[in-house]
C-alpha positions as CSV (number, residue, x, y, z in Angstrom):
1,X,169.8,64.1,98.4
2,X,169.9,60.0,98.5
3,X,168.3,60.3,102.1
4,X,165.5,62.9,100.9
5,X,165.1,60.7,98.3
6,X,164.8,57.5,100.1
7,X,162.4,59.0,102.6
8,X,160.2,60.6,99.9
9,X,160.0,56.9,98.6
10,X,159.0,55.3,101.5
11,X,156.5,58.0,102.7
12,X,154.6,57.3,99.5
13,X,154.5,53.8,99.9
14,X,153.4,54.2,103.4
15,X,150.7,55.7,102.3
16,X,149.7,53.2,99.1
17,X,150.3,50.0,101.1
18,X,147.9,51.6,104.0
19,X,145.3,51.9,101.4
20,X,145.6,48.9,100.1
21,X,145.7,47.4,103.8
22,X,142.7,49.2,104.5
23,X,140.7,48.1,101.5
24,X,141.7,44.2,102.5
25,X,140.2,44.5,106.0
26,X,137.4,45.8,104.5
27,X,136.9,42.6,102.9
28,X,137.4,40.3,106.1
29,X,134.1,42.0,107.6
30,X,132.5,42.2,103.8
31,X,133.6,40.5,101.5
32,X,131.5,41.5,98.5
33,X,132.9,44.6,99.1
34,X,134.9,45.3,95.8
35,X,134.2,41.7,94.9
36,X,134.1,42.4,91.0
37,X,137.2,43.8,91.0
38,X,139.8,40.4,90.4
39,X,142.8,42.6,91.8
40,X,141.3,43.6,94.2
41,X,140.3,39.9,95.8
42,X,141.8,39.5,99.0
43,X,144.4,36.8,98.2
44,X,146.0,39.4,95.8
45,X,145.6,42.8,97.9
46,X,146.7,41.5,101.7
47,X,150.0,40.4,100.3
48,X,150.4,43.0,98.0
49,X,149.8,45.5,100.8
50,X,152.3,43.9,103.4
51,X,154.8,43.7,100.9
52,X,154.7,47.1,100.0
53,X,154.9,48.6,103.7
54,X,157.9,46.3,104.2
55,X,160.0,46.7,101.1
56,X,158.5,49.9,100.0
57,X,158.6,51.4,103.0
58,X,160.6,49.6,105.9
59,X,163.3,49.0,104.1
60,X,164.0,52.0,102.2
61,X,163.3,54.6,105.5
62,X,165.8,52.0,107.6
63,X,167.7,52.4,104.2
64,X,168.3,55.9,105.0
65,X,168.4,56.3,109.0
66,X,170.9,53.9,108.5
67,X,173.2,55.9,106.1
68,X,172.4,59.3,108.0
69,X,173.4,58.0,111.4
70,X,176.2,55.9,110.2
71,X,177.3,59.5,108.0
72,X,176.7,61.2,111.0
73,X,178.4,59.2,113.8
74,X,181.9,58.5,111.3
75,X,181.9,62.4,110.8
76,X,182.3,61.2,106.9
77,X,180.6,62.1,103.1
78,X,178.4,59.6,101.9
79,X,180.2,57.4,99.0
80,X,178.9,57.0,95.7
81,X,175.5,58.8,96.3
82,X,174.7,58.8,93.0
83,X,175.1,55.3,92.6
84,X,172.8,55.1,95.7
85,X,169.8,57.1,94.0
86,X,170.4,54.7,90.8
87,X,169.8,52.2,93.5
88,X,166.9,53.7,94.8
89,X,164.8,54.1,91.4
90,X,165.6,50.3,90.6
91,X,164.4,49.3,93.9
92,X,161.6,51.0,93.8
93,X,160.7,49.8,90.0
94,X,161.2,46.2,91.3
95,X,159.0,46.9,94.1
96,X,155.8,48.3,91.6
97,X,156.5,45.2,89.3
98,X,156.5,43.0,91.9
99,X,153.4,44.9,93.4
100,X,151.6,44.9,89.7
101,X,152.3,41.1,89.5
102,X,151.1,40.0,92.9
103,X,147.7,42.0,91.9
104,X,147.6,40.6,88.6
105,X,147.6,37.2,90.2
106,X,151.4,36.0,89.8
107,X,152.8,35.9,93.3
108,X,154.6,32.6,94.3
109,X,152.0,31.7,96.9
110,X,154.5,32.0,99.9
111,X,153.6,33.9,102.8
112,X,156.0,37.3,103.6
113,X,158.1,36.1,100.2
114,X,154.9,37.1,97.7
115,X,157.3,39.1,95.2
116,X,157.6,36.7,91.8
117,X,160.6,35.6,90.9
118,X,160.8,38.2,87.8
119,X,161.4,40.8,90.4
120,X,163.7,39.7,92.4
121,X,167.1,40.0,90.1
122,X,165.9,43.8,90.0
123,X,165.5,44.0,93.7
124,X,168.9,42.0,94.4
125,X,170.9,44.2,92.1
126,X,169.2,47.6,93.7
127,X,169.7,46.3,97.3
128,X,173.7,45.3,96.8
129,X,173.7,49.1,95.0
130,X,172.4,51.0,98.8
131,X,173.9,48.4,101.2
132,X,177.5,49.0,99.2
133,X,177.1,52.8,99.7
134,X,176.0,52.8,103.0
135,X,178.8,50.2,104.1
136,X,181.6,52.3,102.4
137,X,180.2,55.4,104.1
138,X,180.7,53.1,107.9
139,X,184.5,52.1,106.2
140,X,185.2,55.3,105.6
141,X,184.1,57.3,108.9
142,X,185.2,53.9,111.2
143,X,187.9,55.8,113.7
144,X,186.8,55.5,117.0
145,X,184.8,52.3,118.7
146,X,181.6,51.4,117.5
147,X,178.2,53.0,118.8
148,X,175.6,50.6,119.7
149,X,172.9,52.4,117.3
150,X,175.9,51.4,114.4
151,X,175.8,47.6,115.8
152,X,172.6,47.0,115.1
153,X,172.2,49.2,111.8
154,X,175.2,47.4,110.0
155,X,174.1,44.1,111.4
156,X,170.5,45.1,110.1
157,X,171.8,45.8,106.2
158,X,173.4,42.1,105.9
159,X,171.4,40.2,107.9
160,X,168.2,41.1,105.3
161,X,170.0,39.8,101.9
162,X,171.4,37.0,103.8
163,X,167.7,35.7,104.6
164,X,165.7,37.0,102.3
165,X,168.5,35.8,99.5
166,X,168.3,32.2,101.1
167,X,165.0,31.7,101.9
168,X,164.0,33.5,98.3
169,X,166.1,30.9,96.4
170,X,164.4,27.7,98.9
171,X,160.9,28.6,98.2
172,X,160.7,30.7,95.1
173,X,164.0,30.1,92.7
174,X,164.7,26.3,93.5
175,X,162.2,25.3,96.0
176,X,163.0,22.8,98.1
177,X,161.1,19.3,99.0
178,X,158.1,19.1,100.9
179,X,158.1,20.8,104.2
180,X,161.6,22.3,103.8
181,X,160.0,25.1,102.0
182,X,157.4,25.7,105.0
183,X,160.9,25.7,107.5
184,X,162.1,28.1,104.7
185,X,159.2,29.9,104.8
186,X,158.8,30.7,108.6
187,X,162.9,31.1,108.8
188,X,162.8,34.0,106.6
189,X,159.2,35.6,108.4
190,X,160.9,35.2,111.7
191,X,163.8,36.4,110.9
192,X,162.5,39.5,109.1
193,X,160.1,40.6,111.3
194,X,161.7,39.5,115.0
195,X,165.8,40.0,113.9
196,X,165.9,42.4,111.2
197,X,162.8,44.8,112.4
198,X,164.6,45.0,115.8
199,X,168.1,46.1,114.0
200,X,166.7,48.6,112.7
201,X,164.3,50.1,115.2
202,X,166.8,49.9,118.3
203,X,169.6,51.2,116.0
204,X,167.3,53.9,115.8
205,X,166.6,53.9,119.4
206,X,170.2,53.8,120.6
207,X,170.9,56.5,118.8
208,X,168.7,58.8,118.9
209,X,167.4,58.8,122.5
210,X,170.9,59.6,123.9
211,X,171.2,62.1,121.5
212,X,167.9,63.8,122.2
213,X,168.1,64.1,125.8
214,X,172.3,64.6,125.8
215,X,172.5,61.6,127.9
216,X,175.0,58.1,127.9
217,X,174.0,54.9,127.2
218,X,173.7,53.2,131.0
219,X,176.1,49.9,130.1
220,X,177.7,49.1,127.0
221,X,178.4,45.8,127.8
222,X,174.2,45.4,128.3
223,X,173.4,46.7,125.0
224,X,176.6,44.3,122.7
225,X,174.7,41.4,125.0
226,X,171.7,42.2,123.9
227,X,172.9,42.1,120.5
228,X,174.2,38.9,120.2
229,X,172.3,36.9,122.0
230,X,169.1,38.6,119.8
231,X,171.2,38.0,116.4
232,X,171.6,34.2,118.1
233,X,168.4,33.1,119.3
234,X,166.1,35.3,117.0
235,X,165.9,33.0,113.7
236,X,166.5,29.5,115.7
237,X,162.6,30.5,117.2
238,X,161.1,30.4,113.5
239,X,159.3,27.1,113.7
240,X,157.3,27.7,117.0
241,X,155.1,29.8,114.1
242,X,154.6,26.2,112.8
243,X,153.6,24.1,116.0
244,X,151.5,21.0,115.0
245,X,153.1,20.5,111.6
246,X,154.9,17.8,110.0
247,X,158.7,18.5,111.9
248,X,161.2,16.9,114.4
249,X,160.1,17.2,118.2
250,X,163.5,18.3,118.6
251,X,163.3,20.9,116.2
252,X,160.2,22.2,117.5
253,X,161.9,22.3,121.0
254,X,164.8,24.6,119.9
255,X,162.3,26.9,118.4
256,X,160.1,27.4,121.5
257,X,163.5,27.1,124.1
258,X,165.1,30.2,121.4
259,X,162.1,32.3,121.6
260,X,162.1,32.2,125.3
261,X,165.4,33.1,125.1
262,X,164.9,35.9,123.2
263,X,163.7,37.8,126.0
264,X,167.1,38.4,127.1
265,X,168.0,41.4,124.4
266,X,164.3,42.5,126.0
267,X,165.6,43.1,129.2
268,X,169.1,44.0,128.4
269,X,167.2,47.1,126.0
270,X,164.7,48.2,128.7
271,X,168.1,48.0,131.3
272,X,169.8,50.8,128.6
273,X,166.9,52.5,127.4
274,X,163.8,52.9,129.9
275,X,165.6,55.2,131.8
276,X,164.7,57.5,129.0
277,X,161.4,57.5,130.1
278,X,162.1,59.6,132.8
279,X,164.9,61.9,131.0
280,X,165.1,65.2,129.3
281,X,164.0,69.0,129.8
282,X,160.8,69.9,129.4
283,X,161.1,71.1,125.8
284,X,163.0,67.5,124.9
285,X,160.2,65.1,126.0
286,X,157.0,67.3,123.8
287,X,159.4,66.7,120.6
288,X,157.7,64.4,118.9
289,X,160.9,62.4,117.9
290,X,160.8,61.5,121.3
291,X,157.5,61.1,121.9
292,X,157.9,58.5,118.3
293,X,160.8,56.9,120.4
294,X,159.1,56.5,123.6
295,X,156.4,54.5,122.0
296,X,158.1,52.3,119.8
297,X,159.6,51.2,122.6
298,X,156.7,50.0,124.5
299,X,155.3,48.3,121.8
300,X,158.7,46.5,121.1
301,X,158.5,45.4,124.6
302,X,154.9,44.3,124.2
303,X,155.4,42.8,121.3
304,X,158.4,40.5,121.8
305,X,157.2,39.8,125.4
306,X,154.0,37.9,123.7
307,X,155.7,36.3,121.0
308,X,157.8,34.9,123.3
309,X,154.7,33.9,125.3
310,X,152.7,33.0,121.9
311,X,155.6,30.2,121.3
312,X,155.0,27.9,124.3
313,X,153.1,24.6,123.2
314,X,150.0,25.1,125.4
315,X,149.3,28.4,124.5
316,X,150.1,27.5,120.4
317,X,147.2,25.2,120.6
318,X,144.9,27.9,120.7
319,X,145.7,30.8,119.0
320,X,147.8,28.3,116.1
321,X,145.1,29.3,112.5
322,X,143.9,32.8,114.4
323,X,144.7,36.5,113.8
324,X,147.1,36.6,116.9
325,X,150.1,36.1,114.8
326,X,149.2,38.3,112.3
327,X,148.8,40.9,115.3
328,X,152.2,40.1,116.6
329,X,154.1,40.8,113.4
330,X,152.3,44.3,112.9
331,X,152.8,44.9,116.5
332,X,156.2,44.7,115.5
333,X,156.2,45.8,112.1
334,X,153.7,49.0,112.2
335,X,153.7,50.0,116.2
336,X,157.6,49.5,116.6
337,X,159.6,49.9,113.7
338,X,157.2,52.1,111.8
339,X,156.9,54.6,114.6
340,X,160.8,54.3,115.6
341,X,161.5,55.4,111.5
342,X,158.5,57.8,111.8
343,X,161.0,59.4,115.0
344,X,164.0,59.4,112.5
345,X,162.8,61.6,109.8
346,X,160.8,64.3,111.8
347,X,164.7,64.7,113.6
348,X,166.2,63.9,110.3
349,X,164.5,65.7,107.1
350,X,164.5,69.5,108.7
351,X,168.3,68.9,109.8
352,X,168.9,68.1,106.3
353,X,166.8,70.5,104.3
354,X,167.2,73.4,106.9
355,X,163.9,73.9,106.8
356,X,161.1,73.1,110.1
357,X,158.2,71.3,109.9
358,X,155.8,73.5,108.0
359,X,152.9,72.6,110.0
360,X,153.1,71.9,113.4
361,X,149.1,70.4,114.0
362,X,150.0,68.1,110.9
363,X,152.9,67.2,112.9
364,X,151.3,66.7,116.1
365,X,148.1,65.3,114.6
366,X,150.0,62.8,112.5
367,X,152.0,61.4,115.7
368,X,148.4,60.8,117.8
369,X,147.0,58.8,114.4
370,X,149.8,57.2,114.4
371,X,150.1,55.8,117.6
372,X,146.5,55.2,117.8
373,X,146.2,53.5,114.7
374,X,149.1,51.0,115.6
375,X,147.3,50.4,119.2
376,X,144.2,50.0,117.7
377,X,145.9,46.9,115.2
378,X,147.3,45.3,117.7
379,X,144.3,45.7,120.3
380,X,141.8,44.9,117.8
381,X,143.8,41.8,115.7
382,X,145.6,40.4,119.0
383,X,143.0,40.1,121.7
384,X,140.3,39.0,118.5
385,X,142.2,36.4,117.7
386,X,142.5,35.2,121.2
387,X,139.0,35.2,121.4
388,X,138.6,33.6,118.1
389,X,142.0,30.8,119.3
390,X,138.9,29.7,122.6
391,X,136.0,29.4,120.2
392,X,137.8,27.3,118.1
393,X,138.9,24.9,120.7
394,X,135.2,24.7,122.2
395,X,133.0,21.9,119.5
396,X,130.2,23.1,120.7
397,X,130.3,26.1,118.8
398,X,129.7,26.1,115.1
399,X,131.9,28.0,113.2
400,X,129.0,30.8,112.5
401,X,129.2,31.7,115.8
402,X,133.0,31.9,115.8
403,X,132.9,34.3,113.3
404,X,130.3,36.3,114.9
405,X,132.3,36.7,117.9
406,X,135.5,37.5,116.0
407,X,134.2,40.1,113.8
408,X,133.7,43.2,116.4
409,X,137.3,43.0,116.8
410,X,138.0,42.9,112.9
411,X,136.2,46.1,112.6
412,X,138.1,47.4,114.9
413,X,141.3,46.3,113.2
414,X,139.7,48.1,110.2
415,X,139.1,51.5,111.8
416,X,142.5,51.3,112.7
417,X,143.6,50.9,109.1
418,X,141.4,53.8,108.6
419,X,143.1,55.9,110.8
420,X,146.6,54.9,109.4
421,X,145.6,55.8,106.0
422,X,145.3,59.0,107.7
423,X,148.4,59.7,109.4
424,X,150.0,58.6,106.9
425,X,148.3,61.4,104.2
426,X,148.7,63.9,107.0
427,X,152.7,62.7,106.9
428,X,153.0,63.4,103.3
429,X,151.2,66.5,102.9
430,X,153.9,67.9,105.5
431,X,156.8,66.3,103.4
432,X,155.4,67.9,100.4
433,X,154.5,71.1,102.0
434,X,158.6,71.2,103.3
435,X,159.7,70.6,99.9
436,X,158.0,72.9,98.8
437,X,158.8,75.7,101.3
438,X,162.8,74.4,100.7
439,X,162.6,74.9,97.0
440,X,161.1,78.4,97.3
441,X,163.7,79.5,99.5
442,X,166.8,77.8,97.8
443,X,165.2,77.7,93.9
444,X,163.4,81.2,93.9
445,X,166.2,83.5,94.2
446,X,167.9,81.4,91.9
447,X,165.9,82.3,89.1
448,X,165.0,85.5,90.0
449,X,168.7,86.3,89.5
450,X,168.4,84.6,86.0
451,X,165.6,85.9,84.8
452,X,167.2,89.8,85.7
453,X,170.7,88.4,83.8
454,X,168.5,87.2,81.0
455,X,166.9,90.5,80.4
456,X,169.7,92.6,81.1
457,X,171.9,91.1,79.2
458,X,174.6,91.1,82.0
459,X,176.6,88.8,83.9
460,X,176.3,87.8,87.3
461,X,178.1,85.7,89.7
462,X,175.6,83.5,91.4
């Protein structure tokens, strides 16, 4: 039940932060589009909407890989599950407030840390609730050595209170002095969407890949390298986001040395996991778990590959105040991690419910919008951003015609918001379709035998 519940969760906000993500491209391209509407302004539904795809849904479908794998892998019961759905409503009650407040027009004004501070006590409390649960449930099954896929899950549910808790309390709480919150700032965005996104989706990886194609990790000792040094370098690269502000050349330096360096758990992951591209029977590699595995993966490697390249100096020039970063981080956020949880629950929710996919064209058509849709974001927002990065640096150009160059690309961006809005329907009508399949089956009978008791007036042993 507390995994059902979590994914039921997080497929609805998938679906209401694509809208809303949807409805705020709209507005790059027109932006009278909607422009009566005050909660509906930009400003208030961009951050709304990337707040609600990474706490609504992120973090509660991680939330629930995390517990089923770690369950699964310790051969133990989950602890306290109904303490864990307890959890699971106040999360997602923070999360709406929050939401409702940022639209309203009371969000702190910090990039990636939006949620006001009248949420956050709410969220705390409902996060220490699932990350208890699901770190008694690892106690309690911890017999054997550690799997890779539980390194980088556990490390996954304390590294995010750690520095959202930190950098929550330096910007929004007690904000620090003057460009300490913008270090803050770009700590916690790096560190959520480079560190934290990673845990989860390669503990997702690790695990399920082997297990779908009934193969062995290559090297061990690759895969704890590529842990550590990732859970090293990964938040000391933050400040290459803010090249050309007001900080220490030397801090600078670190940042763009540590992304560099980054690309070390790169290669150690495509060392254990590419193989997998050539692995499993016929019947293995057209499951679309796989198939959702497969392509996470190549857009984790794309992705980290050009931040890493996005953080040297010359290149930061350019694309600094473009859409190239913005690109990165959904590269990462919607084309890896999203896809790599999107993997987990079509293996996960039949296992659990006993029940298969109702609808196998939803299935299939939901994967193909998927993928698309997180190619086309990245396509459309990466390469327009470079484009947009060169007519900025040329004076020649007034800013009219930058725009005008940049905006094919933006529409592209949109249709591929379109198209997410989409799978992600197509992803819940299947859900909804299952459940309700699984409570026909299981439910029905149930009551049938009541109803006959009832009017018989006997007893019978259900």
């Amino acid at each position: 039940m507390p995994v059902i519940v979590l994914f039921g969760f997080a497929s609805i906000w998938l679906v209401l932060s694509s809208l809303l993500a949807l409805i705020a491209s709209v507005k790059l391209i027109a932006p009278g589009f909607l422009g009566c509407c005050a909660p509906l302004t930009f400003g208030r539904i961009q951050p709304a909407a990337w707040n609600g795809l990474v706490f609504g849904f992120a973090v509660q479908a991680g939330m629930a890989a995390t517990l089923w794998i770690c369950a699964r892998l310790g051969s133990a019961a989950v602890i306290g599950r109904r303490i864990l759905v307890v959890g699971v409503l106040c999360w997602n009650i923070g999360v709406f407030i929050g939401l409702i407040a940022m639209l309203a027009g009371e969000s702190s004004g910090v990039e990636t840390l939006e949620l006001p501070g009248r949420a956050l006590p709410l969220l705390f409390t409902a996060y220490v609730s699932m990350a208890s649960v699901v770190a008694l449930t690892f106690v309690r099954g911890q017999r054997h050595q550690l799997k890779v896929a539980q390194w980088y899950l556990i490390g996954s549910v304390f590294l995010l209170p750690w520095i959202w808790g930190s950098a929550a309390i330096g910007t929004v709480v007690l904000p620090l002095r003057g460009v300490l919150q913008t270090a803050a700032q770009a700590w916690f965005a790096h560190g959520l969407l480079v560190v934290w996104v990673s845990f989860v989706g390669l503990g997702s990886l690790f695990y399920f890949l082997p297990k779908l194609t009934d193969t062995a990790i290559r090297n061990r000792s690759v895969a704890v390298f590529g842990f550590w040094t990732l859970a090293l370098f990964g938040t000391l690269g933050a400040l290459a986001r803010c090249h050309g502000g007001p900080f220490p050349a030397w801090m600078l330096s670190i940042s763009t040395v540590a992304s560099q360096l980054t690309l070390f758990p790169v290669i150690a992951v495509l060392i254990n996991l590419a193989p997998y591209f050539k692995c499993g029977n016929r019947s293995t590699r057209a499951s679309l778990p796989f198939r959702f595995a497969l392509a996470a993966l190549g857009f984790y490697v794309l992705a980290m590959s050009s931040t890493s390249l996005n953080s040297l100096a010359s290149l930061r020039r350019i694309t600094q105040f473009t859409f190239l970063q913005p690109a990165l981080d959904l590269s990462m956020l919607v084309g890896f991690l999203t896809l790599a949880l999107l993997g987990a629950i079509y293996e996960i929710v039949p296992r659990l419910l006993g029940t298969p996919w109702p609808s196998s064209r939803l299935s299939r058509g939901h994967c193909i919008a998927a993928s698309i849709s997180a190619a086309m974001l990245t396509v459309g927002f990466g390469i327009g951003g470079v484009v947009q990065g060169v007519a900025l640096s040329d004076t020649r150009l007034p800013i009219s015609s930058v725009i005008e160059r940049w905006l094919p690309f933006a529409a592209a961006g949109t249709i591929g918001w379109l198209v997410a809005v989409g799978a992600s329907l197509l992803l819940f009508a299947n859900l909804v379709w299952m459940a309700a399949v699984h409570c026909r089956q299981v439910l029905w009978p149930a009551v049938a035998v009541w109803f006959r008791t009832t009017r018989t007036g006997t007893e019978v042993s259900i």
